[in-house]
N, C-alpha and C positions, 0 to 999 in steps of 0.2 A: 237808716232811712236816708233816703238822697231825695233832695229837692228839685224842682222840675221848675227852672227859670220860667220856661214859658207857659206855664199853664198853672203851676199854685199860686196862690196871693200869698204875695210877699209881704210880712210885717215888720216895723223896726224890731228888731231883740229888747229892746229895753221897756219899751210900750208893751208888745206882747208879756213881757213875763210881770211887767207891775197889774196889768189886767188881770192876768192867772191868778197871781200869787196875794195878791192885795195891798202890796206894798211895793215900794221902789228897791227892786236887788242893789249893791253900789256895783261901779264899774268892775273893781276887781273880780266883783264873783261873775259877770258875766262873760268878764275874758277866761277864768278858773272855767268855767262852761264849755266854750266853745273850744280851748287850747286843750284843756287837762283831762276836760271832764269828771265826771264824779261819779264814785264807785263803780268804775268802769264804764262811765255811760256818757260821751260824748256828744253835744247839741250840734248839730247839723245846721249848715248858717251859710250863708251867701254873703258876700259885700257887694253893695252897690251904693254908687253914689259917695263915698266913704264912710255910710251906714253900715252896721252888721245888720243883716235881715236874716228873719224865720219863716218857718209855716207854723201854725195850730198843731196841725197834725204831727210835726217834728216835736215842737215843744212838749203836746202829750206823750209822743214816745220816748223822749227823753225822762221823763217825768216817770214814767211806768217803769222802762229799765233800773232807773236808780234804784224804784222800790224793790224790781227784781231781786238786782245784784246785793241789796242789805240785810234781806229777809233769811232768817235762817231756815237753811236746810229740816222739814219736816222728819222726826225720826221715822226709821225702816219699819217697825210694829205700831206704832203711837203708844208703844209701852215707856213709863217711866225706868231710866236705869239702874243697873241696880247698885243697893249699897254694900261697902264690904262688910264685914264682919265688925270691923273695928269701930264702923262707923254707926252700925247699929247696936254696937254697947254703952257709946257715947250718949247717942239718941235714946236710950233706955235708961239709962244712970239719971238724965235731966228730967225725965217723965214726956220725954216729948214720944213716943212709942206705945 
C-alpha cells in the first residue's frame, strides 16, 4: 500500500497504533514495523516533521497481511492426513483407536 502525502490524513505511528492496539507498542517494535516488518508484511510510513506518520487504511493492511502471511495454508481436500501403519498400532495398543 503506498500513501498519498496529499490527500490521506496523516497520523503519528505511535498514536495510531496505541488507538488500534489498546496499548503503547515500545519504540522498538514500531521501528521492527516499519524497517523489518513482520511475517513479511511491512507498515508503510512517511516522515514528517521528524515524526514517523501512517494512514488507517495502511495500518489495517498491514495488520491483515501479517494475519495473511501466519495463517496456515488450508489443506487441498479438508481431509485429515493420513496415519501410517505404525502409527495406528500405537494408537490402538493405547485404546486411543
Amino acid at each position: 500500500m503506498s500513501i498519498n502525502i496529499e490527500t490521506d490524513e496523516l497520523i503519528p505511528l505511535g498514536i495510531l497504533a496505541t488507538q488500534r492496539l489498546g496499548k503503547r507498542p515500545s519504540p522498538a517494535t514500531l521501528w521492527r514495523w516499519r524497517l523489518h516488518g513482520v511475517n513479511g508484511a511491512r507498515l508503510a510510513v512517511v516522515k514528517s516533521g521528524g515524526c514517523w506518520m501512517t494512514t488507517a487504511a495502511a495500518f489495517a493492511e498491514f495488520l491483515r497481511a501479517q494475519t495473511a502471511n501466519c495463517s496456515p495454508a488450508p489443506l487441498a481436500d479438508d481431509a485429515p492426513a493420513e496415519r501410517s501403519a505404525a502409527t495406528q498400532k500405537k494408537l490402538a495398543a493405547a485404546g486411543l483407536l
